[in-house]
N, C-alpha and C positions, 0 to 999 in steps of 0.2 A: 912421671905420670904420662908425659906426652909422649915418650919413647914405647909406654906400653899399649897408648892407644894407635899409634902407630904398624904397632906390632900386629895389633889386635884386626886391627882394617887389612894388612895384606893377607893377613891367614884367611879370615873372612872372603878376600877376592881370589886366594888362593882355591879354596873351597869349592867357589860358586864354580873357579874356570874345570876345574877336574869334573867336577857333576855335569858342567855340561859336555866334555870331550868324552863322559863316557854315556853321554844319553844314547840311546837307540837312534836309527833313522826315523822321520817320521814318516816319512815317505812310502806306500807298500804299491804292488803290481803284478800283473800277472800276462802273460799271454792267453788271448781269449780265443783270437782263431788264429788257422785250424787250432782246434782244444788242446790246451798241454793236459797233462797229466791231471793237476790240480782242479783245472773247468772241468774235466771230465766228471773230479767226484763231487764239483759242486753242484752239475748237474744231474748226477744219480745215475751214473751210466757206469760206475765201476764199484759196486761195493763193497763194503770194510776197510774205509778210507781214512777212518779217524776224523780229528781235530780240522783236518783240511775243508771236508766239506762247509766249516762255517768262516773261512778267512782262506779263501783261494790266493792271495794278493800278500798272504804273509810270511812266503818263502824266502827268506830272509839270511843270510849266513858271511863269513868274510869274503873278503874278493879271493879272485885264484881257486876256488873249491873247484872240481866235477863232475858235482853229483845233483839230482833231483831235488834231492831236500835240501842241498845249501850247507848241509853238516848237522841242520835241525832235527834230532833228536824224535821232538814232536811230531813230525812230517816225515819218520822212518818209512811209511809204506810208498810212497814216490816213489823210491829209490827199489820196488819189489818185483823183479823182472818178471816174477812167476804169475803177476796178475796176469790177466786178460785186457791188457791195454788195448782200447780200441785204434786201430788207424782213422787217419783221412786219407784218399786217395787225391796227390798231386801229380804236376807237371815237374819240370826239371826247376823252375824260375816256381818262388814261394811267396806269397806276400804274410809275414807275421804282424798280428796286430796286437798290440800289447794296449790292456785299460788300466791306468796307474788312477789311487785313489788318493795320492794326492804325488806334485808336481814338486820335485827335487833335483836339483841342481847336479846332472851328469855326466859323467867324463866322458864313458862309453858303451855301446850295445855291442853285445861278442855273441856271435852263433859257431857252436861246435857238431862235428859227428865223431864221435869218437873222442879220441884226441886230436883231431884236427881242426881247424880255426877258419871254417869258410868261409868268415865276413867279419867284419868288425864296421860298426857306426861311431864317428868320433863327433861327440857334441862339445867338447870343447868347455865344458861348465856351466852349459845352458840349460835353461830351466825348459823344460819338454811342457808340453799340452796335458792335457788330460786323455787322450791317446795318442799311441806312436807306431806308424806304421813304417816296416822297413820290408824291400824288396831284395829276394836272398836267391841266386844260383846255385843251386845242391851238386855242381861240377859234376854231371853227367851219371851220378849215382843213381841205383835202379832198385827197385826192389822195397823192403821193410828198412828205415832206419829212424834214427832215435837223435832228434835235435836238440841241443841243450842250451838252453836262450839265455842269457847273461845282461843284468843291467847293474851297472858298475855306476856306483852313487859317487859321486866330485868330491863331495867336504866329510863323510864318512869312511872310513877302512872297511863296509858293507856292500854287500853286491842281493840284487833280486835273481831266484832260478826260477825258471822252465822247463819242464822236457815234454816236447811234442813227439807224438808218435807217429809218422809218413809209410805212405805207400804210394811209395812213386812210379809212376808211368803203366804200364798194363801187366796182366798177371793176377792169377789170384791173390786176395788179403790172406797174408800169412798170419792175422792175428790169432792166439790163440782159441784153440772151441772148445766147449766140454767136452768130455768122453762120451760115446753112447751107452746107455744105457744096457745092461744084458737084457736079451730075451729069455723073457719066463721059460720054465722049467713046462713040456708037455702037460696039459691036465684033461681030465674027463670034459669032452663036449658037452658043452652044454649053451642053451641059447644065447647068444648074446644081448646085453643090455643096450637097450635104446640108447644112444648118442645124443647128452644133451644139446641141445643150441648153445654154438658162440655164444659167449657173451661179451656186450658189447660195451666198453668204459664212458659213464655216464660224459656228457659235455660238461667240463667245468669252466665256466666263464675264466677269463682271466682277473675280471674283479678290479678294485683298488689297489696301484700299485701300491706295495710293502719291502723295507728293508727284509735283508735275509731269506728273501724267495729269489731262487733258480729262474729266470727267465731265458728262451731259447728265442731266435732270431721268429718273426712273425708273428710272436704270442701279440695283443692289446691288451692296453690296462686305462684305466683313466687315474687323473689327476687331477688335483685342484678344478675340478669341475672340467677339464679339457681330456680327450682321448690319445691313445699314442700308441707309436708300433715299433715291437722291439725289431733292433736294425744288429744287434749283435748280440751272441749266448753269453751268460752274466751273469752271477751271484749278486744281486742289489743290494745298495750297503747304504747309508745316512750320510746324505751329501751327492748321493747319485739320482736323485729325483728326477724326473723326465726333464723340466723344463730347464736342472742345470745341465743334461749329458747330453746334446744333439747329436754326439757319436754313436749315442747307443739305442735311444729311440726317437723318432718320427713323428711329431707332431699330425693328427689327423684332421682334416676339416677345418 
């Protein structure tokens, strides 16, 4: 009898250690500015984004991937060259700033172009902030390129992706444009219709701040009876409330 409660206990400890080596991170994040890919469709600046729009922060996939989506599946349109990815126009020297929604113990931050590996941040197993800013030299590169930002979780075989889209130093934005439209086919003159007025998109306060709303740098919102100024573009989520993110908004007054 005691050999099978014995038996019974290390299965049982057996059990619990595998569920938990194969839990998920808990950990999720994103680079917020300049916009990677994912900000971009959380804030509505890229449409037919999918699932991304409501979980920017959950590009999630193994270490060693690179690709946009991490290898997720879910997150296939990241990785769709053929959108109209917007740029941001930079210098040579980057500052990326990454909002993790929660704080995970890190080995390493890897930024790529290409297949090339222009910077690596070694944390060493430390537990990061609730954001993390790293300063990146684009080794004299000019033009449109395609950043692929990497956060390599310490106690997980998981890594977080980014891919920010640059346009670096001067030059036109090579981002994609639509096509123009053809011009109409000659038809009979005839008067032309009055040209309505502009119209002009109603003010909409910014209101009570709320999880799951887009907020861009400047918007205000109140909380808990106090006001506050967003200080960086954000998908707000539960547990990002003004008064816990002082990285993200400004206490007013």
């Amino acid at each position: 009898m005691r050999k099978a409660v014995i038996f019974l206990s290390s299965a049982i400890v057996a059990a619990g250690s595998t569920l938990f080596l194969a839990s998920p991170a808990l950990a999720h994040g994103y680079v917020s500015s300049p916009a990677s890919r994912q900000a971009m469709c959380a804030e509505g600046r890229v449409a037919n984004c999918g699932e991304i729009i409501y979980e920017p922060q959950s590009v999630e996939g193994p270490k060693g991937l690179r690709s946009c989506s991490g290898g997720n599946a879910r997150f296939a349109q990241l990785d769709d060259e053929s959108k109209a990815w917007p740029t941001t126009r930079v210098g040579n020297s980057v500052q990326f700033n990454w909002v993790l929604t929660a704080r995970h113990a890190t080995s390493t931050w890897e930024y790529y172009i290409g297949g090339t590996r222009i910077a690596v941040f070694d944390d060493g197993g430390r537990q990061p902030g609730a954001t993390v800013t790293h300063n990146v030299n684009l080794g004299g590169r000019t033009g449109r390129q395609k950043v692929l930002a990497i956060w390599n979780i310490a106690d997980t075989p998981n890594a977080f992706y980014s891919c920010i889209d640059l346009q670096v130093g001067d030059g036109p934005d090579p981002s994609p444009s639509p096509s123009p439209s053809p011009s109409p086919s000659p038809t009979v003159s005839q008067s032309p219709s009055p040209s309505p007025s502009p119209s002009t998109s109603p003010s909409i306060p910014a209101g009570t701040w709320a999880a799951g709303t887009a907020y861009k740098a400047g918007d205000q919102v109140t909380y808990g009876g106090a006001s506050y100024r967003c200080l960086q573009a954000h998908t707000a989520l539960t547990g990002w409330e003004p008064p816990n993110t002082p990285a993200l908004w400004q206490r007013l007054g």
